[in-house]
Rosetta silent file (secondary structure, phi, psi, omega in degrees, C-alpha in Angstrom):
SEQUENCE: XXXXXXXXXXXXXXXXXXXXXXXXXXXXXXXXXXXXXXXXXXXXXXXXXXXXXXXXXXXXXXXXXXXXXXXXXXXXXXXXXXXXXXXXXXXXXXXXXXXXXXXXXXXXXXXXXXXXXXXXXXXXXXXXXXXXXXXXXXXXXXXXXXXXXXXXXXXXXXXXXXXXXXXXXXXXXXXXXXXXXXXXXXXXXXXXXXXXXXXXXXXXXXXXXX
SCORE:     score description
SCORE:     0.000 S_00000001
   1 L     0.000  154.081 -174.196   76.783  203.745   25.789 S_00000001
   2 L   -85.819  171.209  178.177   75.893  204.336   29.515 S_00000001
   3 L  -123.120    7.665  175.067   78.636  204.833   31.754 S_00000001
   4 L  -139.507  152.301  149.608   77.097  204.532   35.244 S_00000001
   5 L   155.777  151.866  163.051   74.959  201.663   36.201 S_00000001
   6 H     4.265  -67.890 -174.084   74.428  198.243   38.057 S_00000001
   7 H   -76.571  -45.779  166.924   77.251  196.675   36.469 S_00000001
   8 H   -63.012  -16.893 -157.106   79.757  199.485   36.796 S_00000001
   9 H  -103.124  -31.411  162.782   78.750  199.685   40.392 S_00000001
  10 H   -42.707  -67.086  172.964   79.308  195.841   40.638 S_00000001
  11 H   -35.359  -97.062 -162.711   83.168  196.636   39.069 S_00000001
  12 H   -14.624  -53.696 -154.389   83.580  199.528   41.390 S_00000001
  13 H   -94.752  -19.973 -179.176   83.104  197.281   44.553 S_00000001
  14 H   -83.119   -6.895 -165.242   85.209  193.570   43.456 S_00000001
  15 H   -90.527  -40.174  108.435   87.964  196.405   42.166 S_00000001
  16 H    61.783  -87.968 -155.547   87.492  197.773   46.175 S_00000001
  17 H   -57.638  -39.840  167.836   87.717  194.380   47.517 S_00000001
  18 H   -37.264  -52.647  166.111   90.169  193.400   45.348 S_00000001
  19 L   -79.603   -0.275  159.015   92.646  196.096   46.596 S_00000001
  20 L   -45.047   59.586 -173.272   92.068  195.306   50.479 S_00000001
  21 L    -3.789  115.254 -149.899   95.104  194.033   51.831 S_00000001
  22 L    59.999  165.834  170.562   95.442  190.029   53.104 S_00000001
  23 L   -55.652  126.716  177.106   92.983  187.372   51.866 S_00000001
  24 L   -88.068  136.750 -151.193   89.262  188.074   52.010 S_00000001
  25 L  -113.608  -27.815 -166.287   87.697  185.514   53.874 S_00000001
  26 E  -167.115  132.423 -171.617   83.913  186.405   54.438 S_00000001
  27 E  -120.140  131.517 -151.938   81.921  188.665   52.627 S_00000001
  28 E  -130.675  116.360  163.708   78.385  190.023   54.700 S_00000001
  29 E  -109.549  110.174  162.500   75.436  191.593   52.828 S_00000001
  30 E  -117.113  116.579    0.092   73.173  193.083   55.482 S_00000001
  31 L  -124.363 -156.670  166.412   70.898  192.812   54.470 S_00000001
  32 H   -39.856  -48.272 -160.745   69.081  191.467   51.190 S_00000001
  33 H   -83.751   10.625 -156.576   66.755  194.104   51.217 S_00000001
  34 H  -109.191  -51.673 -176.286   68.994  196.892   51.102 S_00000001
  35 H   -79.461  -22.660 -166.311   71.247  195.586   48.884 S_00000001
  36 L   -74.573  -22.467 -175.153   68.364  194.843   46.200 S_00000001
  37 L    51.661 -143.061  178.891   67.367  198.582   45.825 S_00000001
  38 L   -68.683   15.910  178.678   64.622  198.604   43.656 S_00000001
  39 L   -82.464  161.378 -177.023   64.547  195.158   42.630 S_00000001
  40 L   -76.428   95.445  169.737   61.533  192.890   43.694 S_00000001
  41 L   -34.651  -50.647 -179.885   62.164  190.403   46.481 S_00000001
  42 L   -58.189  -23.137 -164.840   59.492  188.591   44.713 S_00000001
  43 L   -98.883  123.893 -177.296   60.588  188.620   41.337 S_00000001
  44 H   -78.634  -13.033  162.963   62.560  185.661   40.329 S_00000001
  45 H   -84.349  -19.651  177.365   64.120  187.602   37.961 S_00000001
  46 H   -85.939  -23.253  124.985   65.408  190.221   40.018 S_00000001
  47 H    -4.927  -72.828 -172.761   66.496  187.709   42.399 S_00000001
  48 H   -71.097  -19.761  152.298   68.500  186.008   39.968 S_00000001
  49 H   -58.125  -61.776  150.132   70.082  189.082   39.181 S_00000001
  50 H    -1.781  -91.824  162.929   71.112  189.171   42.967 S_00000001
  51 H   -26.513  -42.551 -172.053   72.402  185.927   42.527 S_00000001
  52 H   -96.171  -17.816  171.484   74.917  186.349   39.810 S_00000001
  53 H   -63.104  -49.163 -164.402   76.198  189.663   41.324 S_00000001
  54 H   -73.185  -46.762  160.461   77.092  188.128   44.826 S_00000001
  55 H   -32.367  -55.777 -176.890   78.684  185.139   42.595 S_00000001
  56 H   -66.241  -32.022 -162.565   81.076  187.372   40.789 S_00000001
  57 H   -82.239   11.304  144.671   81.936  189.074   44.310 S_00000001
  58 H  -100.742  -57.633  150.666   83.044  185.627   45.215 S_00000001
  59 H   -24.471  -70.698 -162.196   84.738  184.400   42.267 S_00000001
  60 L   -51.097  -44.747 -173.832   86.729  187.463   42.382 S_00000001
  61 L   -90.108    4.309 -119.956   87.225  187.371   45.814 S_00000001
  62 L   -15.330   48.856  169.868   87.464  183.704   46.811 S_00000001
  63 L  -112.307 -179.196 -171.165   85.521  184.537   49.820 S_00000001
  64 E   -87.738  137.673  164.016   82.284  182.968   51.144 S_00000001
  65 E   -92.230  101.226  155.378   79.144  185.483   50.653 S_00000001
  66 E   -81.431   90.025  154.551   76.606  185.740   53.640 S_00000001
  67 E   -84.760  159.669 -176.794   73.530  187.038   53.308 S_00000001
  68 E  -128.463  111.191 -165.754   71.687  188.234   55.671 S_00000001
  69 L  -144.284  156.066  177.289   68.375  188.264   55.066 S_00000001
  70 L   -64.569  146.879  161.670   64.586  188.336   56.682 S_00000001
  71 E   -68.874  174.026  148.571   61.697  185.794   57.156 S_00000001
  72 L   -75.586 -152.495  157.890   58.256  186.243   56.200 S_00000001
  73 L   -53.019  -29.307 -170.241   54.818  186.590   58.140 S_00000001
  74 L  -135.193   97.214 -173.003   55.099  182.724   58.493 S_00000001
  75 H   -53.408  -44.378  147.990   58.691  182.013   59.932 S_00000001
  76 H     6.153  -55.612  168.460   57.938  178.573   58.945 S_00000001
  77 H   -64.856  -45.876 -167.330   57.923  179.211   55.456 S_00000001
  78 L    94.559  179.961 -174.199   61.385  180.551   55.447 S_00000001
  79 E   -34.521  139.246 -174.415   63.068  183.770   53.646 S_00000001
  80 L   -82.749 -160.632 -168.461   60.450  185.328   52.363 S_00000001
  81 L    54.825  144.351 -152.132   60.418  186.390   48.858 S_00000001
  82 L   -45.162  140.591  171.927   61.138  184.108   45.602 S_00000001
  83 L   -32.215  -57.873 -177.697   62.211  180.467   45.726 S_00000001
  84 H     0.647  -68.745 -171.147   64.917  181.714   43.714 S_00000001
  85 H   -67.764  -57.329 -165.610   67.512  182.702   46.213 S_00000001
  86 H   -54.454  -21.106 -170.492   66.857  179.385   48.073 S_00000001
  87 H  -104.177  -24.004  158.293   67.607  177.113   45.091 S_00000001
  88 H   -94.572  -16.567 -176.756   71.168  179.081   44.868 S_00000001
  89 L   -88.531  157.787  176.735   72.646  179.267   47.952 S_00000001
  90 L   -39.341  -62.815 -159.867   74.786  176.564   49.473 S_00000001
  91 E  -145.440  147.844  179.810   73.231  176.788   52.838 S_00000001
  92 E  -155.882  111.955   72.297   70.879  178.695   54.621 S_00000001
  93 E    51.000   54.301  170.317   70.414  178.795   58.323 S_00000001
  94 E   -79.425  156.178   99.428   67.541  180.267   60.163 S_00000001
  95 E    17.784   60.776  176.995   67.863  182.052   62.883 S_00000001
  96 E  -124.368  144.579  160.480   65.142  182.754   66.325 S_00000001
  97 E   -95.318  165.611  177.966   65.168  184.279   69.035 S_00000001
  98 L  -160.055   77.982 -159.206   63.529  183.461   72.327 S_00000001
  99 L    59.911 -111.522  176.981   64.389  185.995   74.674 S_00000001
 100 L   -81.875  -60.759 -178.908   68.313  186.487   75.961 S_00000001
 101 L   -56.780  156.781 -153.234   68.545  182.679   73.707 S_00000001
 102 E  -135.282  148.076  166.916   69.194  181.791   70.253 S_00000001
 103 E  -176.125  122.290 -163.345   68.736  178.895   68.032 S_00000001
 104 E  -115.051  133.595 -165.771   70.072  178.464   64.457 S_00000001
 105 E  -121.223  119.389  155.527   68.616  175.848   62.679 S_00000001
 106 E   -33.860   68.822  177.251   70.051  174.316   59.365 S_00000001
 107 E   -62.972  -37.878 -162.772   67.303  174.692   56.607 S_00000001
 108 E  -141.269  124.263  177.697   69.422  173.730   53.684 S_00000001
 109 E  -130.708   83.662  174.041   73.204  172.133   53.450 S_00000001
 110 L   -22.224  -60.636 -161.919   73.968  171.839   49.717 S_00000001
 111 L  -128.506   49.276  172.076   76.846  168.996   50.126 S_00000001
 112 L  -164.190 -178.472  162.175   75.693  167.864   54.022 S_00000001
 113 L   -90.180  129.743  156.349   72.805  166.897   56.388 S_00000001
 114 L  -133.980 -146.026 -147.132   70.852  169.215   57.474 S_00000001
 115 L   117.595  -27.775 -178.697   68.257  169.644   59.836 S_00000001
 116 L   -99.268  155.376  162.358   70.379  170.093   63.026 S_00000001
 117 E  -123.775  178.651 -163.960   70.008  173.075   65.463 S_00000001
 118 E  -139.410  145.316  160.108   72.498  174.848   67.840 S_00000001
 119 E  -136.937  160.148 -169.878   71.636  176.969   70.501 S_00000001
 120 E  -138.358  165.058  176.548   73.259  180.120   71.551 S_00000001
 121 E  -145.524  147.491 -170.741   73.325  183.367   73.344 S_00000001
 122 E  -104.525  102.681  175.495   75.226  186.614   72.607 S_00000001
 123 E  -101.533  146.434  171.233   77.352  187.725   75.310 S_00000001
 124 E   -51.202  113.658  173.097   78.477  191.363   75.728 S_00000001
 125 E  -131.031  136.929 -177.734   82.453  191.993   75.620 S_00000001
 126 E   -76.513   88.685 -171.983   84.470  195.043   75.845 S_00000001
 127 E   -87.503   18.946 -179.419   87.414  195.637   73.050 S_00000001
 128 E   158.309 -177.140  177.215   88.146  198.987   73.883 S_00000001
 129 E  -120.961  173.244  116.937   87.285  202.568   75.039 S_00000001
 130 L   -25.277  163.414 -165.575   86.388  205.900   73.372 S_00000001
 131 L   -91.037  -51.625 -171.401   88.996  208.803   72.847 S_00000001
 132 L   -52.511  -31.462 -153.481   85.625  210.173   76.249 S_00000001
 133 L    90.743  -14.360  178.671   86.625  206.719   78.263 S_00000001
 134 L   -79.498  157.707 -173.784   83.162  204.933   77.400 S_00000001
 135 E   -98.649  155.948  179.065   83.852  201.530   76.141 S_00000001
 136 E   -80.456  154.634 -176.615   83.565  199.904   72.796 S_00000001
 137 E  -138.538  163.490  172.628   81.414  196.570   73.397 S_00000001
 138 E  -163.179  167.868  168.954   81.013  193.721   70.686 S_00000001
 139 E  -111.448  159.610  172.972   79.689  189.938   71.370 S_00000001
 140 E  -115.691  146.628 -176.753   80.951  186.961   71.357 S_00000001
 141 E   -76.662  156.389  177.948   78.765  183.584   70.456 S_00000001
 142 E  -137.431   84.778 -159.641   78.198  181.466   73.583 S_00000001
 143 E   -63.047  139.549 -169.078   77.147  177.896   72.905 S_00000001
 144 E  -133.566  141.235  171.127   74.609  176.582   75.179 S_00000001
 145 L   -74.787  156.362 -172.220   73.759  172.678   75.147 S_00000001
 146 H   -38.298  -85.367  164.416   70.580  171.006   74.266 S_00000001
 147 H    13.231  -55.660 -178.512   69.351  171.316   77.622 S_00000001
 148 H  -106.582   21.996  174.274   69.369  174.699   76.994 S_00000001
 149 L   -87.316  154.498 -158.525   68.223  175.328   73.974 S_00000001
 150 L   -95.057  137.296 -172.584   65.310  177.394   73.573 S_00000001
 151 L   -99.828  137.566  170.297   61.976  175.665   72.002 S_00000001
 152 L   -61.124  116.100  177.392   60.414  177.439   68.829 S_00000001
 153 L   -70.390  139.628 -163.871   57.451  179.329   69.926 S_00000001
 154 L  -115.201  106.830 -146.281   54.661  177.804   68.243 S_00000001
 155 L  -106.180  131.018 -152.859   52.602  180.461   66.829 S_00000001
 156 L   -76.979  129.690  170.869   48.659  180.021   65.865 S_00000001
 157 L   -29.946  132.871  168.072   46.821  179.939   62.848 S_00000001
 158 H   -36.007  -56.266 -167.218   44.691  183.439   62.311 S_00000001
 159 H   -64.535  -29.731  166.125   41.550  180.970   62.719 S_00000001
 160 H   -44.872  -64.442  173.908   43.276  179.491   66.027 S_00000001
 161 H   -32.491  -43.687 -170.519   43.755  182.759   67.186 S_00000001
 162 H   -69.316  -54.544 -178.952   40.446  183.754   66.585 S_00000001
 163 H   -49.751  -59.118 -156.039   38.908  180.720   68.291 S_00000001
 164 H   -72.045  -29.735  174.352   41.238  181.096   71.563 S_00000001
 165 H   -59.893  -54.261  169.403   40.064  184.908   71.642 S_00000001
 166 H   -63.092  -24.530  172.978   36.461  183.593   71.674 S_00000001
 167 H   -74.776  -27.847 -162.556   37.564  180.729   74.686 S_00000001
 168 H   -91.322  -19.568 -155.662   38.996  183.932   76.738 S_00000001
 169 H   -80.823  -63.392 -143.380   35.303  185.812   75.712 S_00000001
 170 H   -78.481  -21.514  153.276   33.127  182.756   76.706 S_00000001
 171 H   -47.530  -48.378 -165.376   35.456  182.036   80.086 S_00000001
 172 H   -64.659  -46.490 -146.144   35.023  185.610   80.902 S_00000001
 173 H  -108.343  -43.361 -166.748   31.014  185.993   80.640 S_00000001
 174 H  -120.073   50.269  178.016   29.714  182.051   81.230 S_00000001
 175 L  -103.438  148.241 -164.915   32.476  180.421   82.907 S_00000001
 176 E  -146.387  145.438  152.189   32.524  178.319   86.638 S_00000001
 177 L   -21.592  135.400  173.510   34.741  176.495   88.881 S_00000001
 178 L   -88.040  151.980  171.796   35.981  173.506   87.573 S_00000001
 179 L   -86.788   -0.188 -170.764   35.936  170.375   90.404 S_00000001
 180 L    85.359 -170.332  174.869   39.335  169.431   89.385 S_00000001
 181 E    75.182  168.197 -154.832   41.054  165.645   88.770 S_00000001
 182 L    46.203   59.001 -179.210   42.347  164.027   86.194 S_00000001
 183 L    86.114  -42.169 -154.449   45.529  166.303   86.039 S_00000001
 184 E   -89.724  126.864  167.548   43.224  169.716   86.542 S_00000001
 185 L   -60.548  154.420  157.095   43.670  171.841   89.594 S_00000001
 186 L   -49.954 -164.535  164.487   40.579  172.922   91.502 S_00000001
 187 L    20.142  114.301  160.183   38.737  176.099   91.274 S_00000001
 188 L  -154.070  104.230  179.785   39.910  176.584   87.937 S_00000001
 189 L   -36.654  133.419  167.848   37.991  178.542   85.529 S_00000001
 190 E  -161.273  147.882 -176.208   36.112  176.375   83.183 S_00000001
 191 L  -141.594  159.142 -157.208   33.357  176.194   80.230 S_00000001
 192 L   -86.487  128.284 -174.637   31.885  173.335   78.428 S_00000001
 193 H   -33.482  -70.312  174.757   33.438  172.610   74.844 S_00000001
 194 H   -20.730  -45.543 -153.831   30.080  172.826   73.333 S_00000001
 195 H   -93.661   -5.430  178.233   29.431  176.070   74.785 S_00000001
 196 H   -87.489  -48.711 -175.160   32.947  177.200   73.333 S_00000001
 197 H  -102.540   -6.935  134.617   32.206  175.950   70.067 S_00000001
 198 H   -38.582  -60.891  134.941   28.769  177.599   69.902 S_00000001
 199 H    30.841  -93.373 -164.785   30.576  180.290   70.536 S_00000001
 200 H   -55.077  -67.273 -158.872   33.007  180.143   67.434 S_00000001
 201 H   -63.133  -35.493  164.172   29.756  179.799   65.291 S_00000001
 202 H   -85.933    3.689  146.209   27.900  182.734   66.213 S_00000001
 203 H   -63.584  -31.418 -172.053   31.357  184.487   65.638 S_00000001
 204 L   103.204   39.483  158.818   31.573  183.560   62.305 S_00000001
 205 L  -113.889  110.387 -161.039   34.333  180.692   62.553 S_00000001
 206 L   -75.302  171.451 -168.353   32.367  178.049   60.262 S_00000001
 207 L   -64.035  -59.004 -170.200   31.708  174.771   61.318 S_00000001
 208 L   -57.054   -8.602 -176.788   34.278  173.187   58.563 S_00000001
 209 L   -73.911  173.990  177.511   37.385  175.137   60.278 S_00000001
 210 L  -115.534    0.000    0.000   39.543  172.835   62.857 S_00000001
């Protein structure tokens, strides 16, 4: 029989936790992809494996499990990689930044609403020094009210992109004062939709895209 392996390594770390002194309260795997080794982010089975590991280290431990884990290419979508993980966890949270600001948004609340977001900023605090005198730093969260919450950059389809790249092209080479009004400053660069969406077409953005 083997004697090393996933499951022994699993033992190894609730007998760990297990021997830690006071109640374990919060348990943080940063991140997923780290923790997964070779397993497939993609793979619902290897996933699911995930899943029942991080279970037992909470059974054992009665503490709450955090992962911490990345979006895809399309924040939108949410954690990348299989449905899987999303259909077991409790709760799941994302996460953006938007310069010095924060904003954690509720995707999923098992036994709540969710749906709400909070926003925050991480300020810098000092808990100590070095044996040299430079100081230890850590953050603290710093809630900032709706006022100040930072709005989710809104980021463009590849063919959007594509388009607005061709509006900076055709601005550049055939473009004129604008006279202004209706909201529009004067002298403003400007070029005629048409000549914008000709444009598109002898790029090669067909006529059926939006």
């Amino acid at each position: 029989a083997e004697t090393d392996g996933p499951t022994t390594d699993l033992q190894r770390l609730v007998g760990t936790l297990e021997r830690l002194p006071g109640p374990i309260r919060l348990v943080v795997v940063d991140t997923l992809a780290r923790v997964i080794g070779e397993g497939e982010e993609n793979s619902a089975r290897d996933m699911g494996v995930l899943v029942t590991n991080l279970d037992s280290i909470g059974r054992a431990t009665g503490a709450l499990v955090l992962i911490v884990h990345h979006s895809g290419k399309d924040d939108g979508k949410g954690a990348r990689g299989s449905t899987a993980l999303r259909a077991a966890v409790d709760a799941e949270i994302q996460v953006e930044a938007s310069g010095q600001r924060r904003l954690a948004t509720v995707r999923k609340m098992r036994d709540g609403e969710d749906g709400q977001s909070y926003g925050f900023r991480l300020q810098s605090v000092e808990i100590g020094q070095r044996p040299d005198g430079r100081p230890i730093t850590s953050c603290v969260v710093e809630h900032l009210d709706d006022a100040a919450t930072p709005q989710k950059v809104v980021r463009p389809t590849r063919q959007g992109a594509f388009a607005l790249q061709q509006l900076h092209n055709c601005l550049a080479e055939s473009g004129y004062p604008g006279k202004g009004g209706a909201g529009q400053p004067a002298n403003v660069t400007v070029v005629a939709k048409e000549a914008w969406r000709k444009r598109c077409y002898a790029a090669g953005l067909g006529g059926g895209d939006s």
